[in-house]
C-alpha positions in Angstrom: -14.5 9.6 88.5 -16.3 12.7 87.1 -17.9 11.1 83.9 -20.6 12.7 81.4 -24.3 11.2 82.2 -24.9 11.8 78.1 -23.1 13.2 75.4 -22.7 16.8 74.9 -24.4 17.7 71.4 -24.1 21.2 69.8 -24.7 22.8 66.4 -21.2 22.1 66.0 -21.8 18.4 66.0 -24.7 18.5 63.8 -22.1 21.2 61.1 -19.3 18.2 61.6 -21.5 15.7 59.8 -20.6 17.3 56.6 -17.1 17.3 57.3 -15.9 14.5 54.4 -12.1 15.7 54.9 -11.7 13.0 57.8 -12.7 9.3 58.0 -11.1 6.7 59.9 -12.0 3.2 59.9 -11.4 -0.5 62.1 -12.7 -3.7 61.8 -13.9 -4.6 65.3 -15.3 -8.2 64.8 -14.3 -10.8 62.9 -17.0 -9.9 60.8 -17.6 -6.2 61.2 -16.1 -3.2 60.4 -17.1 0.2 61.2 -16.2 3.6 58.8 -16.9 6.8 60.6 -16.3 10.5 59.6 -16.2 13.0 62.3 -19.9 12.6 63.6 -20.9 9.7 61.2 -20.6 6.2 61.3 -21.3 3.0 59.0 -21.0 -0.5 59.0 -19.9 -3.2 56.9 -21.4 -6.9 57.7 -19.3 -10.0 56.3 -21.5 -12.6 55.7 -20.2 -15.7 53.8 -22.1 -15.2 50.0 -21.1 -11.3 50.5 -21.5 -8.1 52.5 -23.8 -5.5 53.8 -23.4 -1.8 54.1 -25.3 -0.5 57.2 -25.8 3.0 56.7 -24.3 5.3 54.2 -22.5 8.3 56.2 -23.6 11.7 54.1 -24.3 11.6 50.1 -20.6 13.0 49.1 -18.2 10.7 46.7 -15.8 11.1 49.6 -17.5 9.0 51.9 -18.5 6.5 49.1 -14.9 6.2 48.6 -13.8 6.3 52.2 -15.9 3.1 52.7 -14.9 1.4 49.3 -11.0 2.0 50.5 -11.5 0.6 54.1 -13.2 -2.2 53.0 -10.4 -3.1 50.7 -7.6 -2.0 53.2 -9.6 -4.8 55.6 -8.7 -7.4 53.1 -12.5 -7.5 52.2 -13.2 -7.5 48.1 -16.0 -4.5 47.8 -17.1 -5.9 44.5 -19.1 -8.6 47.1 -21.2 -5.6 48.5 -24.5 -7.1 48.1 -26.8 -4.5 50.1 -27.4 -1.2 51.4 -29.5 -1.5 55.0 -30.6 2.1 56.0 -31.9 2.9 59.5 -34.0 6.3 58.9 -34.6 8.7 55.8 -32.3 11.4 56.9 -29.7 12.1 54.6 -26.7 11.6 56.9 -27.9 7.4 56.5 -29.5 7.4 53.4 -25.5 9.0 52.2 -23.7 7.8 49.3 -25.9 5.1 48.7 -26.3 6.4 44.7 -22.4 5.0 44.2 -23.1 1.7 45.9 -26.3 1.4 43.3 -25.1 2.9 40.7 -21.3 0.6 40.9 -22.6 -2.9 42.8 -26.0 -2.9 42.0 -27.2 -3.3 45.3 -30.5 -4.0 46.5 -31.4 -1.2 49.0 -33.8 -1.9 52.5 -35.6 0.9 54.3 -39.2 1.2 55.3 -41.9 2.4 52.9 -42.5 5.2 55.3 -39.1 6.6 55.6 -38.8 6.2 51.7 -41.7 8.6 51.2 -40.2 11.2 54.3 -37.2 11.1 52.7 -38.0 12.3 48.9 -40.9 14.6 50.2 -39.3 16.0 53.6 -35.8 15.9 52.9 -33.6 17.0 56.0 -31.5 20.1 54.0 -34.5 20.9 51.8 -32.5 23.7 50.2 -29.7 21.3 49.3 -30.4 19.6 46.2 -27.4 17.5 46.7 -29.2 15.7 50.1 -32.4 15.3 48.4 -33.2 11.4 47.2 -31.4 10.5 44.8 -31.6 6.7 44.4 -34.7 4.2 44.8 -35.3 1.7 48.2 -35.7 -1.9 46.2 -37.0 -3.5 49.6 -39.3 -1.9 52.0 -38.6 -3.5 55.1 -40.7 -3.1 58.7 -40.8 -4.7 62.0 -40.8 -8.2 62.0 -38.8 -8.5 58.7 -35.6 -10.1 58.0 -32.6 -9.4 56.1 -30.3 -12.1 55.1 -27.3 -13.1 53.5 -25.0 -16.3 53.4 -25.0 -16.9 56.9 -26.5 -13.9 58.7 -29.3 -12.9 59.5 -30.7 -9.1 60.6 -33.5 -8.9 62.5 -35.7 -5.6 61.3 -37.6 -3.4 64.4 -39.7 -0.7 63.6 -38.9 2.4 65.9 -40.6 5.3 64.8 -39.4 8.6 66.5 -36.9 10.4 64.9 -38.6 9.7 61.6 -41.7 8.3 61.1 -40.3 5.4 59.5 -37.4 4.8 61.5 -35.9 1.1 62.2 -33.5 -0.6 64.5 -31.2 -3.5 63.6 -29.9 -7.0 65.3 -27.5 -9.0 64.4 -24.9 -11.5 65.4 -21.4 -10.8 65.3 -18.4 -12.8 66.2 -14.4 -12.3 67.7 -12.1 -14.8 67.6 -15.3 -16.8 66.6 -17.1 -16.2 69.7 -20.6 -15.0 68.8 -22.2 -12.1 70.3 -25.2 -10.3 69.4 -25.2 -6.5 68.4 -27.8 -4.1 68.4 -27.9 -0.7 66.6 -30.5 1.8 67.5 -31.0 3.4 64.3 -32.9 7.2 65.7 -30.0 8.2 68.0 -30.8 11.6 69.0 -34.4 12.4 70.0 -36.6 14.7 67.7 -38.0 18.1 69.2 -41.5 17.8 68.9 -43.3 16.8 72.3 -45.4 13.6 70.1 -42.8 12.6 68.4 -40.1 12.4 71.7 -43.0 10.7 72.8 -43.1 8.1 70.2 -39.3 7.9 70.6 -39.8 6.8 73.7 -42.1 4.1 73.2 -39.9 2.8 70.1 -37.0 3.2 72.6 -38.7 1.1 75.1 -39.6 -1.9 72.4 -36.0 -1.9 71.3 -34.6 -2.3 74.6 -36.8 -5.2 75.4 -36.0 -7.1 72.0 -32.2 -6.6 72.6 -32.3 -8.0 76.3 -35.1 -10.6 74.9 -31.7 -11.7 72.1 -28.9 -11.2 75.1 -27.8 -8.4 73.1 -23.9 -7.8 74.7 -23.0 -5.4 71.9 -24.3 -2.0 71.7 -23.7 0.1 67.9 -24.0 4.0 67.7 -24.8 5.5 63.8 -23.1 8.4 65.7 -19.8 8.8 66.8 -20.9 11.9 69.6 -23.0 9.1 71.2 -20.4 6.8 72.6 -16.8 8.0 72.3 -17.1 6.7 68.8 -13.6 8.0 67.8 -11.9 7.2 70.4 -13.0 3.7 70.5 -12.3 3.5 67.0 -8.6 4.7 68.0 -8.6 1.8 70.8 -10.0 -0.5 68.4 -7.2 0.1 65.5 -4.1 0.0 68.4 -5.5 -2.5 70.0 -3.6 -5.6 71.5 -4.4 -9.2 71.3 -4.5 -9.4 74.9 -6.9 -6.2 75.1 -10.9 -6.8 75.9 -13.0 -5.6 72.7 -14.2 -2.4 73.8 -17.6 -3.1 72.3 -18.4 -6.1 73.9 -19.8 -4.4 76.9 -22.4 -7.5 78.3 -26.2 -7.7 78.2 -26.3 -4.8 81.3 -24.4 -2.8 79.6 -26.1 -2.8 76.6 -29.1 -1.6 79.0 -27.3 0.9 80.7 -26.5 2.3 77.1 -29.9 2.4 76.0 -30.9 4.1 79.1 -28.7 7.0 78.0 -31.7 7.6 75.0 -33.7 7.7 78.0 -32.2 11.0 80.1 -32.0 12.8 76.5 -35.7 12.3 75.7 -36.6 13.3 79.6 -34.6 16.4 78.8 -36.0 17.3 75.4 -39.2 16.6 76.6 -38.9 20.0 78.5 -37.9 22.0 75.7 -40.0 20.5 73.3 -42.8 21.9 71.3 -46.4 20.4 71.0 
């Protein structure tokens, strides 16, 4: 079969982030639901005193609202959001979090580094709109935890795409099977030759943690990274006699990682010092 070795990703995908006219939603655990835009995704832990918002899509009402609704649509109550666990100080994950604070009161996690990137290096520096625009109440780094009721989220520092930037773990269950899921929070490699460099070595931590906790369940913050829509489609028609298309064992989650991997080789080449 002729299959793409990485995702194709133009100016196109990066101008589709910003795109709140689409979102589309499914909840593809027991516990776990993912919210995406057209480029964008977030995800919504259920723990049992509560849940947590990973990642906050773009800062626009819209997408506030887009995660609020699916949520509720889920049968989930939203006033039980309890946190807001960012992965990096860009403001396409850093998003609507001002609505979450500003409605639930929630206690917001990122790591001291990324805070400071974020308010003095913001990613659109000529939008006032993505600038910071609500405060981190837990600096978290590698080696933390985050926890509520019954979960657990194991923190990893992965510096790279920001200086800052973190990955998550954290057990999921279907049917009430657990599995184990792992999120790599920097997705696309930066452009600078030390920093792709950096990426790299956080890449190559990450991978060893998730096959150290028999991760079998790989998460992508975006959707260009791993037929994110179109699994979301799958996931929403899906039959009970269908195999979860996220579940894709502990080789697979390798395999996927790998994919991090062939982009960093390539940007390495391009790069500047």
């Amino acid at each position: 079969m002729n299959r793409l070795k990485e995702p194709i990703v133009t100016k196109e995908t990066f101008r589709a982030m910003e795109d709140m006219s689409y979102f589309i939603y499914a909840r593809i655990f027991d516990d776990l639901l993912i919210v995406a835009q057209r480029e964008t995704n977030c995800f919504v832990l259920k723990t049992s005193e509560g849940l947590i918002v990973i990642d906050a899509i773009w800062p626009a009402r819209e997408a506030f609202e887009a995660i609020v609704a699916a949520v509720r649509e889920t049968g989930w109550d939203p006033d039980t959001i309890r946190k807001l666990v960012i992965t990096h100080g860009h403001a396409d994950h850093t998003g609507c979090g001002k609505w979450f604070v500003d409605q639930y009161h929630v206690d917001t996690y990122l790591s001291a580094v990324d805070d400071e990137f974020w308010e003095k290096y913001p990613v659109k520096p000529d939008r006032p709109e993505t600038w910071k625009n609500y405060r981190i109440t837990v600096p978290v780094q590698d080696g933390d935890t985050i926890s509520l009721g019954d979960k657990t989220i194991e923190v990893y520092g992965t510096p790279g795409r920001t200086p800052g930037g973190l990955s998550y773990i954290f057990p999921v269950k279907e049917d009430g099977k657990p599995h184990m899921a792992a999120l790599w929070g920097g997705t696309t490699p930066p452009w600078k030759r030390h920093q792709v460099i950096q990426y790299l070595r956080s890449l190559d931590y990450f991978t060893g943690r998730a096959n150290d906790r028999k991760a079998d369940v790989a998460l992508s913050n975006h959707t260009a990274i791993d037929n994110g829509l179109e699994r979301i489609l799958y996931s929403r028609a899906r039959m009970d006699y269908m195999p979860n298309i996220y579940v894709i064992g502990q080789e697979g989650v390798q395999r996927y990682f790998h994919v991090f991997r062939t982009m960093s080789y390539e940007r390495l080449e391009q790069a500047a010092e």
